[in-house]
PLY file of the C-alpha trace (Angstrom):
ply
format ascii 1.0
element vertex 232
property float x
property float y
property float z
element edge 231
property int vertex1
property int vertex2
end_header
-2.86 8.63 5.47
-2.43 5.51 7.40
-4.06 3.44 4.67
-1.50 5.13 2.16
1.53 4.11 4.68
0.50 0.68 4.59
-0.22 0.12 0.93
3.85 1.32 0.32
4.75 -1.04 3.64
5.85 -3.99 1.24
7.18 -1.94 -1.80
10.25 -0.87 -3.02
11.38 2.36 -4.47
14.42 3.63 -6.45
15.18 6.88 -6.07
17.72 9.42 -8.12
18.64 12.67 -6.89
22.21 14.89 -7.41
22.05 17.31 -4.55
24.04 15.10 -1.23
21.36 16.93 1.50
18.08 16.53 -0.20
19.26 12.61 -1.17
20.29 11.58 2.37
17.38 13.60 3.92
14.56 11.77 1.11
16.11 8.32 1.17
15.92 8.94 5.18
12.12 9.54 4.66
11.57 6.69 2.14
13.51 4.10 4.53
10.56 4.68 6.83
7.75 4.34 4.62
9.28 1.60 1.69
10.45 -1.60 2.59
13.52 -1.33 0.92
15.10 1.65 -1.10
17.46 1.74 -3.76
19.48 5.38 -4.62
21.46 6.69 -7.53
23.10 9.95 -7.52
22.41 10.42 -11.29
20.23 9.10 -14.05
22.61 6.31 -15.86
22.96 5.16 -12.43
19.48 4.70 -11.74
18.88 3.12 -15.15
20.90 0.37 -14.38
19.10 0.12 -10.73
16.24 -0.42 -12.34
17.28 -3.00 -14.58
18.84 -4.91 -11.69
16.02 -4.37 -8.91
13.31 -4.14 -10.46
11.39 -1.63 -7.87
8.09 -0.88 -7.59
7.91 2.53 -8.06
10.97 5.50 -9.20
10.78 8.81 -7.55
13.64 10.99 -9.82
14.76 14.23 -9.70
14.11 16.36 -13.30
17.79 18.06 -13.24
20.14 15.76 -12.85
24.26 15.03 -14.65
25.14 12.60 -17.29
21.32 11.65 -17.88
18.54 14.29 -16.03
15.25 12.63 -15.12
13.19 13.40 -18.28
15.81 11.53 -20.17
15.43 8.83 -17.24
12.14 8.53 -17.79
12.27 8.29 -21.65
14.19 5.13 -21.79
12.34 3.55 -19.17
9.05 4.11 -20.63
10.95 2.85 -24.29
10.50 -0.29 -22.12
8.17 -0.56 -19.37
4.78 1.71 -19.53
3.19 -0.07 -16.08
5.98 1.03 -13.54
4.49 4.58 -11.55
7.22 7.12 -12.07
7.13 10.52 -9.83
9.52 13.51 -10.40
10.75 16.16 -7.99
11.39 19.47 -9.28
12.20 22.94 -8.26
10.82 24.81 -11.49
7.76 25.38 -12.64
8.16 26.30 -16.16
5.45 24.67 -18.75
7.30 23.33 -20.75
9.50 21.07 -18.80
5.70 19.54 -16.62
4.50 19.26 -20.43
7.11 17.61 -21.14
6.94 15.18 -18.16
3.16 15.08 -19.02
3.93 13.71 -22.60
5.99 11.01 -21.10
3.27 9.68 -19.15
4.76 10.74 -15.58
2.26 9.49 -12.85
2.90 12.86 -10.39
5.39 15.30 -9.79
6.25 17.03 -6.05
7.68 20.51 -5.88
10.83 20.82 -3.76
11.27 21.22 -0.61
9.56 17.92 -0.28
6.29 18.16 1.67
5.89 14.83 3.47
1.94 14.37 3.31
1.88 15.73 -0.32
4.93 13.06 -0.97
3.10 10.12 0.45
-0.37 11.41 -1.58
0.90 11.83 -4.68
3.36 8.29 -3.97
0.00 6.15 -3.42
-1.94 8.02 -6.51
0.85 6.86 -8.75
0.66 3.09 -7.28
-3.22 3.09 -7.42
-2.67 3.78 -11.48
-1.23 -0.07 -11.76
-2.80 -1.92 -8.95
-6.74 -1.83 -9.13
-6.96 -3.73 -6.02
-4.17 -1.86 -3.85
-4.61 -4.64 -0.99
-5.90 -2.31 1.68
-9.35 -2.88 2.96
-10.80 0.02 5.28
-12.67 -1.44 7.67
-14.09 1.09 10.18
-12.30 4.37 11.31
-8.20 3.30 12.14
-8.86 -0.24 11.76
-7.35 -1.69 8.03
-6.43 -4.80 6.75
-3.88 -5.62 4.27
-4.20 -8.07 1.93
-0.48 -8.37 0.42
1.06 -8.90 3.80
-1.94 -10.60 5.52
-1.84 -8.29 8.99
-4.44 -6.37 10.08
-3.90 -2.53 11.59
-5.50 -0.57 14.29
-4.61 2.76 14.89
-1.42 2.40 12.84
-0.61 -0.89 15.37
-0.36 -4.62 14.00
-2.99 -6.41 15.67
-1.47 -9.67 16.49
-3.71 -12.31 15.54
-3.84 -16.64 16.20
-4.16 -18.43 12.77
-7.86 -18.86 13.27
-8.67 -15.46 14.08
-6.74 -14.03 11.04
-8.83 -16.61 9.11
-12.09 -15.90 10.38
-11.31 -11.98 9.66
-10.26 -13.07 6.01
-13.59 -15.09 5.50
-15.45 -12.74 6.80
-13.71 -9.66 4.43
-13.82 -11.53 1.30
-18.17 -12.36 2.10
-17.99 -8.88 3.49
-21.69 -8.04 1.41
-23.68 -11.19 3.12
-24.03 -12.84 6.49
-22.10 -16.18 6.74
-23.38 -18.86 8.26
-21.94 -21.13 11.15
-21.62 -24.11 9.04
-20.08 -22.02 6.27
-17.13 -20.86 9.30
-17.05 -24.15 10.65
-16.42 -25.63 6.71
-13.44 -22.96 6.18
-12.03 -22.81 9.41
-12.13 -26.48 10.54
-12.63 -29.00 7.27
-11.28 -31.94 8.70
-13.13 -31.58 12.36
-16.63 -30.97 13.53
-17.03 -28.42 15.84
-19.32 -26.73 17.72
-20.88 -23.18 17.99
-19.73 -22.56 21.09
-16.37 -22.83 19.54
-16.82 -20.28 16.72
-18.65 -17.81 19.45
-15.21 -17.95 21.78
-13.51 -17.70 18.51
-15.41 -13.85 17.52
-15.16 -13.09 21.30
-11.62 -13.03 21.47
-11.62 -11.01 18.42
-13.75 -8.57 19.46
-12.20 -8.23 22.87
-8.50 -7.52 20.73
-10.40 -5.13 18.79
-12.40 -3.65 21.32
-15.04 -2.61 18.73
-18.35 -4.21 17.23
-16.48 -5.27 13.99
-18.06 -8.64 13.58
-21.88 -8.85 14.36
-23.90 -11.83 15.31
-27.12 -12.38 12.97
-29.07 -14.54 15.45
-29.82 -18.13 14.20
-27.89 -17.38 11.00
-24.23 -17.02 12.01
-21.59 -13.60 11.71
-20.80 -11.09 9.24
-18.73 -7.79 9.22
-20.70 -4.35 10.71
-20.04 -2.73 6.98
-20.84 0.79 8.25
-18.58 2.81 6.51
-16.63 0.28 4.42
-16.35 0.54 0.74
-17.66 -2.95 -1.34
0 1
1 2
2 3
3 4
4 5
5 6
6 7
7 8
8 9
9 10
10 11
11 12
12 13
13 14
14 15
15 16
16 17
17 18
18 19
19 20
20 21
21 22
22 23
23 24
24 25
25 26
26 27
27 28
28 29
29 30
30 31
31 32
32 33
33 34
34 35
35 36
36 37
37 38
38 39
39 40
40 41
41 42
42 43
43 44
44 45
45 46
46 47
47 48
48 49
49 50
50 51
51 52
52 53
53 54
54 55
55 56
56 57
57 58
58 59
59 60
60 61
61 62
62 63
63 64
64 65
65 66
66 67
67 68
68 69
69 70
70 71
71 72
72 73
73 74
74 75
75 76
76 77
77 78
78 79
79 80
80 81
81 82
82 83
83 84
84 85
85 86
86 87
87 88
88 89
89 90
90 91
91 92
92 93
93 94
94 95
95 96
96 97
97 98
98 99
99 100
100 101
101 102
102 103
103 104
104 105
105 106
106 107
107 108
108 109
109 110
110 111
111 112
112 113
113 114
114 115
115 116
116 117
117 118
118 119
119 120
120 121
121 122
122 123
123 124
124 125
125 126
126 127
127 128
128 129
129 130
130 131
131 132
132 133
133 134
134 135
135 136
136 137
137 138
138 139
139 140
140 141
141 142
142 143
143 144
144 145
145 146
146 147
147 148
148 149
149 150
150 151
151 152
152 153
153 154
154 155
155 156
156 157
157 158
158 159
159 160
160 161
161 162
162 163
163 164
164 165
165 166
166 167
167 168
168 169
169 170
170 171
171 172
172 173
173 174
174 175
175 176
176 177
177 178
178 179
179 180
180 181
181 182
182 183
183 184
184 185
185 186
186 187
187 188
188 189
189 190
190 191
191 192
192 193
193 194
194 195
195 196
196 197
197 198
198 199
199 200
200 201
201 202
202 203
203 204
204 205
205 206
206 207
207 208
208 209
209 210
210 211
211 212
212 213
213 214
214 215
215 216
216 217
217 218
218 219
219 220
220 221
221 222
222 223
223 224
224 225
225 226
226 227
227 228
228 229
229 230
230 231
């Protein structure tokens, strides 16, 4: 779930619901998880939000005045196929999820809204038009993220000097190999020689932020990332 938090971190969502409670209790929600949310009380409304903001992602009620959601969806998708749409709903009648289905909605969440199933079925939706969603798993609680360059432990920001966060980076994107010392010292110092001992207080102080055995030393060869666990 923490993974899923931190892929929306940097997104924004529009959201369109009629009922006064559920909106202010949802866009409450979303405020925490989005980094910016935009609301209509109705589907014209939210048309036009969309053509203004651009978001990253519409979450829409299906019963809605003036234009309900399926119509919402309709002329969006008359447009713009790549944007993940999710609908809330209270029924549960065939015709109306065929419907939705036939529009090529990315999810739908029955109300009341079930936080863990919201946040699930958000990140599905986003995974359909980003193949690379940014977040890297890198052992148990410990993440990075590549849109907004930070790297998470236990749901923290690990606060990182400019040569740490590009050691971490070198070492991610060689993540399937050992790197050498000369390779680091290349990336992380191309106008200056330096020395191993250098690079060593360098993965130490890393390691001691961490504590865990994230980066391993290959002896004589240089560093590379303890891949236990990690997807390629």
């Amino acid at each position: 779930m923490i993974a899923n938090l931190l892929l929306l971190k940097n997104k924004t969502v529009l959201f369109a619901e009629d009922d006064k409670i559920i909106r202010e209790q949802t866009i409450e929600i979303l405020g925490m998880i989005f980094d910016k949310v935009f609301w209509a009380e109705d589907g014209q409304k939210a048309f036009e939000l969309y053509e203004d903001e651009s978001p990253d992602i519409i979450i829409s009620d299906i019963k809605m005045p003036n234009v309900d959601g399926l119509q919402l969806v309709d002329k969006i998708r008359s447009v713009d196929y790549k944007i993940p749409i999710v609908l809330l709903t209270s029924f549960t009648e065939q015709k109306m999820l065929l419907d939705a289905a036939n529009l090529s909605v990315d999810g739908y969440v029955i109300k009341p809204i079930e936080l863990n199933t919201l946040i699930s079925t958000i990140s599905k939706a986003m995974k359909r038009v980003e193949k690379n969603v940014g977040i890297i798993t890198l052992q148990k609680d410990l993440f990075f993220n590549s849109g907004t360059q930070e790297l998470y432990q236990n749901g923290f920001i690990v606060s990182l000097g400019v040569k740490e966060l590009e050691l971490i980076k070198l070492l991610i994107d060689n993540r399937s190999r050992t790197v050498t010392k000369d390779e680091i010292s290349e990336a992380l110092w191309p106008l200056d020689s330096t020395s191993e001992s250098s690079i060593k207080n360098l993965v130490l102080r890393i390691r001691k932020k961490l504590n865990t055995d994230i980066i391993v030393s290959v002896r004589g060869i240089g560093y590379r990332l303890n891949t236990r666990n990690m997807p390629e």
